[in-house]
C-alpha positions in Angstrom: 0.0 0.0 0.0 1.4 3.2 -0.9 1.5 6.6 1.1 -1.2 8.6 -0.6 -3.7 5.1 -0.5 -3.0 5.0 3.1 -3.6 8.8 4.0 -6.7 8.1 1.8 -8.1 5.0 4.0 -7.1 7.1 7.3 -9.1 10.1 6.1 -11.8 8.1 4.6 -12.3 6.7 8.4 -11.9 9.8 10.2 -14.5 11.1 8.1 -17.0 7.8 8.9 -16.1 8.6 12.4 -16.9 12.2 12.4 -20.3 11.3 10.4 -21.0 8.8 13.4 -20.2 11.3 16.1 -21.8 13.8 15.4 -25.1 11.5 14.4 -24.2 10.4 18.2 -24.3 13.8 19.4 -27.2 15.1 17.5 -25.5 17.9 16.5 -27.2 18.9 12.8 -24.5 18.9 9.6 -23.8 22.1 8.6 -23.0 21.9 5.2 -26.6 20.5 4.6 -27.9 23.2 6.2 -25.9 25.3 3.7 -26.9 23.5 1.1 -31.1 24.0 2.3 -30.4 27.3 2.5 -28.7 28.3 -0.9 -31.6 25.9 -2.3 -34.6 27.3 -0.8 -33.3 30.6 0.6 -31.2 32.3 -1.5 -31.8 35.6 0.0 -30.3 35.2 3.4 -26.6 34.6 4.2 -25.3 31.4 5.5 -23.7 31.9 8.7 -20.3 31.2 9.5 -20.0 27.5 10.7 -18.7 29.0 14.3 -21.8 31.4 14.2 -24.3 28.3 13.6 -23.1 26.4 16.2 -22.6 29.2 18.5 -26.2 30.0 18.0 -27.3 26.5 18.3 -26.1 25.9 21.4 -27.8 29.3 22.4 -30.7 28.1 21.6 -30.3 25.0 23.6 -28.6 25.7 26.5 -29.1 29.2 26.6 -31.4 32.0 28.9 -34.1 31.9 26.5 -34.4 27.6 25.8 -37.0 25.7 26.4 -36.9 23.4 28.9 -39.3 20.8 31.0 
């Protein structure tokens, strides 16, 4: 197995296992929310990928979430 086949396979698994994790977590995959919004919004700006997740947890964890 060469170099480059064997970065490939290591990436290719740390990809599966990213995939898995955050499935695990629930956390929702940006770059499909990306994608839904340059589909069916193409008037609004995407956030940043720190501001959707910094917003996401706002609305989670944060003052105003809602809670049981």
């Amino acid at each position: 197995m060469t170099f480059q086949a064997a970065w490939k396979w290591v990436k290719d698994i740390f990809q599966i296992l990213l995939y898995i994790g955050k499935g695990i977590s629930n956390l929702p995959d940006y770059q499909a929310y990306v994608r839904h919004l340059k589909e069916n919004h193409p008037d609004r700006t995407p956030p940043t990928e720190k501001e959707f997740f910094a917003e996401l947890l706002e609305n989670k964890y944060g003052a105003n979430a809602k809670r049981c």
